[in-house]
C-alpha positions in Angstrom: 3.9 17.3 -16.4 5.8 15.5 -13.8 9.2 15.1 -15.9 9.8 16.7 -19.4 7.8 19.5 -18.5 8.3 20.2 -15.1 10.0 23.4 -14.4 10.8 22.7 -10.3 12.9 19.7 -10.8 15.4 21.2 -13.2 17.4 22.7 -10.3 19.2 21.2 -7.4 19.5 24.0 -5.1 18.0 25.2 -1.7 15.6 27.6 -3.1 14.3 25.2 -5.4 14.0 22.4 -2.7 12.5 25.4 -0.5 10.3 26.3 -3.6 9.0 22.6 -3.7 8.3 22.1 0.2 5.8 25.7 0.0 4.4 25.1 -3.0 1.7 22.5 -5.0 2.6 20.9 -8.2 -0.5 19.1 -10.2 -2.6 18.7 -7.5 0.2 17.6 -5.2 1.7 17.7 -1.8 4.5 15.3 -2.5 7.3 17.3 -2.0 10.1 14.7 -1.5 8.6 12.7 -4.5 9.8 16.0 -6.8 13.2 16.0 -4.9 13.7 12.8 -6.3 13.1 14.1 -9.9 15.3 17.0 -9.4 18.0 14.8 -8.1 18.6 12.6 -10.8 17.8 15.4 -13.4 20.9 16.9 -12.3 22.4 13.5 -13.2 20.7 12.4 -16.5 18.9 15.1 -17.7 16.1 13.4 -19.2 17.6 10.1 -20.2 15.0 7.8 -19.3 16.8 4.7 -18.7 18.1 6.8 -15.1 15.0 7.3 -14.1 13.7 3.4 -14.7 16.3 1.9 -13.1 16.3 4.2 -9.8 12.5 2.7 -10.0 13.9 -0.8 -10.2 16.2 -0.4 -7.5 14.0 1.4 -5.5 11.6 -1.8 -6.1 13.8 -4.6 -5.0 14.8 -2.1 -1.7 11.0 -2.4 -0.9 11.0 -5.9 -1.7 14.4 -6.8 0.5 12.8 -4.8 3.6 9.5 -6.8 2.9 11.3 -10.6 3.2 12.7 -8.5 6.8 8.9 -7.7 7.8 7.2 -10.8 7.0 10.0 -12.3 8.7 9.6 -10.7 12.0 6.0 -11.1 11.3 6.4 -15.2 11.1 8.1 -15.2 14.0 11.0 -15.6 12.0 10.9 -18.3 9.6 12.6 -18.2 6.4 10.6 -20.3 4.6 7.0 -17.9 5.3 9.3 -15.3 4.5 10.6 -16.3 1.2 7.4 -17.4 0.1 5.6 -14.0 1.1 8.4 -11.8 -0.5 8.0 -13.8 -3.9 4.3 -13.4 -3.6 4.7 -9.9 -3.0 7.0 -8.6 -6.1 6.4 -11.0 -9.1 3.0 -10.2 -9.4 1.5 -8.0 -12.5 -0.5 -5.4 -10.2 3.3 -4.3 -9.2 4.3 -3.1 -13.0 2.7 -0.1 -12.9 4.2 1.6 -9.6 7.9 0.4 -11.0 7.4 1.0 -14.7 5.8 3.9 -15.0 8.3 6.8 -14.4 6.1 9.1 -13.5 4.5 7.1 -10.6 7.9 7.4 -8.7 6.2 8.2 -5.4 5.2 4.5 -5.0 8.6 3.3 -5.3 9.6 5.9 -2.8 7.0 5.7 0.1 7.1 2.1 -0.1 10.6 2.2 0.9 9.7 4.4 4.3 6.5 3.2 4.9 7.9 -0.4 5.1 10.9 0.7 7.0 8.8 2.1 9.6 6.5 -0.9 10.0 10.1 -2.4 10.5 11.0 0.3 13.2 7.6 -0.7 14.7 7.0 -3.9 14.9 10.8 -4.4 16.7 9.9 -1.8 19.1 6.3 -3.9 19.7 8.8 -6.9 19.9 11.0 -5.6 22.2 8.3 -4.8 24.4 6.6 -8.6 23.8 9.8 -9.7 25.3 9.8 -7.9 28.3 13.0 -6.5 27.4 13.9 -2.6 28.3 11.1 -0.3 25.7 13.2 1.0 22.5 12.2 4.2 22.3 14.2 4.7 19.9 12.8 2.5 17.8 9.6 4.2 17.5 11.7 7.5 16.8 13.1 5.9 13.8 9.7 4.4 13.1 8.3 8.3 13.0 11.5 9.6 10.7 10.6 7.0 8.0 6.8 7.6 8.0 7.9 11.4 8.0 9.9 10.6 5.0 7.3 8.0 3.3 4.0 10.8 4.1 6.5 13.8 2.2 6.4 11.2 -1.0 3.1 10.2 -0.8 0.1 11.3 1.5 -1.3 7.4 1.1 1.2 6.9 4.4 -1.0 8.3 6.5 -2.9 4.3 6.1 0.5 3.2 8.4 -1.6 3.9 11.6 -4.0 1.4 10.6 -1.7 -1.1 10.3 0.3 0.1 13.4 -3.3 -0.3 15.3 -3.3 -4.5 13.2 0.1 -5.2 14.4 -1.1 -4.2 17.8 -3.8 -6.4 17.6 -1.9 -9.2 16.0 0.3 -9.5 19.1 -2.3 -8.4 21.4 -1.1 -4.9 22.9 -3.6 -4.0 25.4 -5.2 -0.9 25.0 -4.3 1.8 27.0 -3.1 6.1 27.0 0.5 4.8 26.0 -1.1 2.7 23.4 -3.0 5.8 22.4 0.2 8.8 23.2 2.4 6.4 20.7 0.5 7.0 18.0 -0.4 11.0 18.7 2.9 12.0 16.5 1.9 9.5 13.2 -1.9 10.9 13.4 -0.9 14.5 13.7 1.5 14.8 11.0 -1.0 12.3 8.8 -3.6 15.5 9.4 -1.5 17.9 8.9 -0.3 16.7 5.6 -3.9 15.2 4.7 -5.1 18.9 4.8 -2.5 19.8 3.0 -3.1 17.4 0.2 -6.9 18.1 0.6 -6.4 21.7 -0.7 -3.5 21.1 -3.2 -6.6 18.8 -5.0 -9.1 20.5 -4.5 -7.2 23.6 -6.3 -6.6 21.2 -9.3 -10.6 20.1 -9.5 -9.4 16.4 -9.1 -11.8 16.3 -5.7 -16.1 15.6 -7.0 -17.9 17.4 -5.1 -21.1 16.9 -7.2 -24.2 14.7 -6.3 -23.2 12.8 -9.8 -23.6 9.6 -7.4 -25.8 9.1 -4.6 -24.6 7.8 -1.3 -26.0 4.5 -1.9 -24.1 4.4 -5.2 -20.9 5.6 -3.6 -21.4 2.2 -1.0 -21.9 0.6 -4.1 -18.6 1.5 -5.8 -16.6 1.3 -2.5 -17.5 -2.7 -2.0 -17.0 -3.2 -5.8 -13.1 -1.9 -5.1 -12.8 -3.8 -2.1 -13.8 -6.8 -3.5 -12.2 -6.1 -7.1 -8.6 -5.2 -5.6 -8.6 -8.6 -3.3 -9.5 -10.5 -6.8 -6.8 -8.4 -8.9 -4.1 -9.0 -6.3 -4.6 -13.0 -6.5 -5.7 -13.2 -10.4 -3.9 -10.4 -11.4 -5.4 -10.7 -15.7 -7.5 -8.3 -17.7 -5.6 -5.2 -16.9 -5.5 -1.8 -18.0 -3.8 1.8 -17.4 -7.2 3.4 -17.1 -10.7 2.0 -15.0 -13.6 4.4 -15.4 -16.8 4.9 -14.0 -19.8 2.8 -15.6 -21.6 5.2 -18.1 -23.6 7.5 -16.3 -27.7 7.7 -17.1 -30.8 9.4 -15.6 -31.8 5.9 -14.2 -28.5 4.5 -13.7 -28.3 0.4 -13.9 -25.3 -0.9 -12.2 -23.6 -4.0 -13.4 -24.5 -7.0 -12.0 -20.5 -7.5 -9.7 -21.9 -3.9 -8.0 -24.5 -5.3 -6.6 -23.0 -8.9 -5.6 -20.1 -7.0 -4.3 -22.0 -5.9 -0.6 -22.9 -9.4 -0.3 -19.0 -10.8 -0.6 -17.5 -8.0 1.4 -20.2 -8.9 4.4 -19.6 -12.6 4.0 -15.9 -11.9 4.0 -16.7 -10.2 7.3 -18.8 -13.1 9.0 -15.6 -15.4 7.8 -13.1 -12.8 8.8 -14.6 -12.3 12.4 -14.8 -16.3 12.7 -11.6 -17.0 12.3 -10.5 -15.4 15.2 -11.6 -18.3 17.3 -8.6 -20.0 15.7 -6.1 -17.4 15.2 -5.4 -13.7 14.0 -3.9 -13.9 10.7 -7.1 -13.3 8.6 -8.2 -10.6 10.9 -4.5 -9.4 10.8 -4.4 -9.0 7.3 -8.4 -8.0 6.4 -7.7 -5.1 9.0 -4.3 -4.3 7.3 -5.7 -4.2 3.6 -8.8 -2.1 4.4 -6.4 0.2 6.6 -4.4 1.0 3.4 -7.0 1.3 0.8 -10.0 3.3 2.8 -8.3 6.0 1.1 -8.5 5.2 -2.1 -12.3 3.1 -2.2 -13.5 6.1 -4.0 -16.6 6.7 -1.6 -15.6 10.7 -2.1 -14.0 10.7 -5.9 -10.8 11.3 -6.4 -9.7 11.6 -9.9 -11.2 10.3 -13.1 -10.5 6.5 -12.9 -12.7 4.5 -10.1 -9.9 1.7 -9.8 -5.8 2.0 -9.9 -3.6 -0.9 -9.5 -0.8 0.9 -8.0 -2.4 1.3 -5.1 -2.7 -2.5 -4.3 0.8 -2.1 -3.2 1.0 -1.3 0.2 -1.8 -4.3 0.7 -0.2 -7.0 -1.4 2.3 -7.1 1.8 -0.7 -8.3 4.5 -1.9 -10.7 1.7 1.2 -12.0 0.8 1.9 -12.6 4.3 -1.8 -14.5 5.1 -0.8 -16.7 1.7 2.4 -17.4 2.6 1.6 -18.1 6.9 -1.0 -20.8 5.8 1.4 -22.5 3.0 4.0 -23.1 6.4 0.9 -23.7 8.5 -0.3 -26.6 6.0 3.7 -28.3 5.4 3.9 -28.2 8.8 0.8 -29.4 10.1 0.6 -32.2 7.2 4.1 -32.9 6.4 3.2 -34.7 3.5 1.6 -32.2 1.8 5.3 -30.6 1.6 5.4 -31.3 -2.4 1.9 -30.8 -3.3 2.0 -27.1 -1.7 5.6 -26.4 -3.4 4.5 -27.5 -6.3 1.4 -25.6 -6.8 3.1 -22.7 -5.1 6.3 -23.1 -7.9 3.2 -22.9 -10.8 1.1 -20.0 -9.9 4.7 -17.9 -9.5 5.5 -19.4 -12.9 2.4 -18.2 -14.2 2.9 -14.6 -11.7 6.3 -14.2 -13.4 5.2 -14.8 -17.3 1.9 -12.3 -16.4 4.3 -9.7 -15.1 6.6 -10.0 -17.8 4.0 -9.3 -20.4 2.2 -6.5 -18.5 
């Protein structure tokens, strides 16, 4: 539907781009994500090796501008940097936003989204440092998330983490605070609505009582906790999650139930930590900012779980992995080799998972 079949992206011309700005596609509002298609259809027809190796290099763009972030993050050390970049791409929860041709927005908003968490944080730096307010910066910070929402409506998560990274270098709140983030929520609305009715048209949206609220909590801590699992022990994966068989008297399995319990006890340990520094809070704030979207307390789609979506999130947790490697080599010098090594085995056993996924 998206490629071989798709009727809007075998034209490169201004009333076709027009055509796929005013329109919806299956169940779509990704406009930019079909100009995409269009372009290299005009290039390679439908050759699929184009359209996997745009994904590729679209992937390693991503992952070059995430080594930048996490090292403005760090403060600017390499080494956090390196680490977090290598946690954050050879992992097997990546393959399917890179090798699946027809999930092409990920590749694309990534891109954006990550260059305007770049724009941002700089402009949050600047300011950090007393020196003159870019505004610029934030205007280039709003261009990319413009881009990044017109891929994929899951940008609109980037004011959550703009709101963490104000927290992380604790930005007092106040109206400017507030009036910089006016243009991001807007356009995140205005586009959310957007995407709201282009679903709702396709019947993706449940709007049945096929779950009760209680259930719905239920499956929302179960994704919480099963995407922070996935992303670290990334084994047992599949193209398709569904819902648990659906009875009269429906019986959870047994993780459903545990899962309210880890997600508060995460939160006692979360909340703790800040009386030693803001990483964990940082990056628990930053994940559940860009999956509250997708937790599936309102149902979207058949499948109750997709690993694409841990993209956006691997970058915080990446980052929290990779601060407390430097944090322990530094602090305990001697511990230099034992945290390499084991750091050198589980990417050894990232890379061979990835390969084979």
């Amino acid at each position: 539907d998206l490629i071989i079949d798709n009727p809007l992206i075998r034209t490169l011309s201004f009333e076709n781009i027009k055509k796929i700005f005013t329109t919806f596609y299956f169940g779509n509002y990704q406009p930019l994500h079909l100009v995409s298609y269009s372009i290299e259809y005009h290039f390679w027809k439908l050759n699929p090796t184009g359209y996997h190796a745009v994904s590729l290099f679209m992937f390693l763009i991503t992952t070059s501008l995430v080594y930048y972030f996490t090292y403005l993050l760090g403060n600017k050390n390499k080494m956090l940097a390196i680490i977090a970049t290598l946690l954050f791409a050879i992992n097997a929860m990546r393959v399917e936003s890179v090798a699946w041709a027809a999930e092409r927005k990920d590749t694309l908003y990534s891109i954006f989204y990550v260059a305007a968490l770049i724009a941002y944080l700089k402009y949050v730096l600047f300011e950090k440092e007393n020196s003159k307010t870019k505004w610029s910066l934030l205007l280039y910070a709003f261009i990319f998330f413009t881009f990044s929402i017109f891929s994929k409506v899951m940008a609109v998560s980037i004011v959550g983490a703009m709101v963490m990274i104000d927290f992380y270098y604790q930005r007092k709140l106040n109206l400017k605070l507030v009036l910089e983030k006016l243009p991001f929520v807007v356009l995140s609305i205005i586009i959310g609505l957007k995407q709201v009715k282009a679903t709702a048209s396709s019947g993706s949206i449940d709007t049945s009582d096929q779950f009760s609220h209680l259930d719905r909590l239920l499956i929302v801590c179960r994704n919480l906790m099963f995407y922070i699992y996935k992303m670290i022990v990334p084994v047992n994966l599949s193209a398709f999650y569904p819902y648990p068989t659906v009875a009269t008297n429906i019986s959870w399995p047994a993780e459903f139930y545990f899962a309210p319990v880890f997600v508060l006890i995460v939160l006692g340990l979360v909340i703790w930590s800040l009386k030693f520094n803001r990483v964990i809070f940082f990056t628990a704030g930053f994940i559940v900012a860009a999956l509250a979207l997708v937790l599936q307390y309102v149902a979207v789609g058949p499948a109750m779980f997709n690993e694409r979506y841990s993209l956006i999130p691997a970058i915080a947790l990446s980052f929290a992995i990779a601060y407390f490697c430097v944090y322990l080599i530094e602090k305990y010098p001697a511990s230099k080799q034992i945290v390499f090594g084991s750091a050198g085995a589980y990417l050894l056993v990232m890379f061979y998972l990835t390969f084979t996924r």
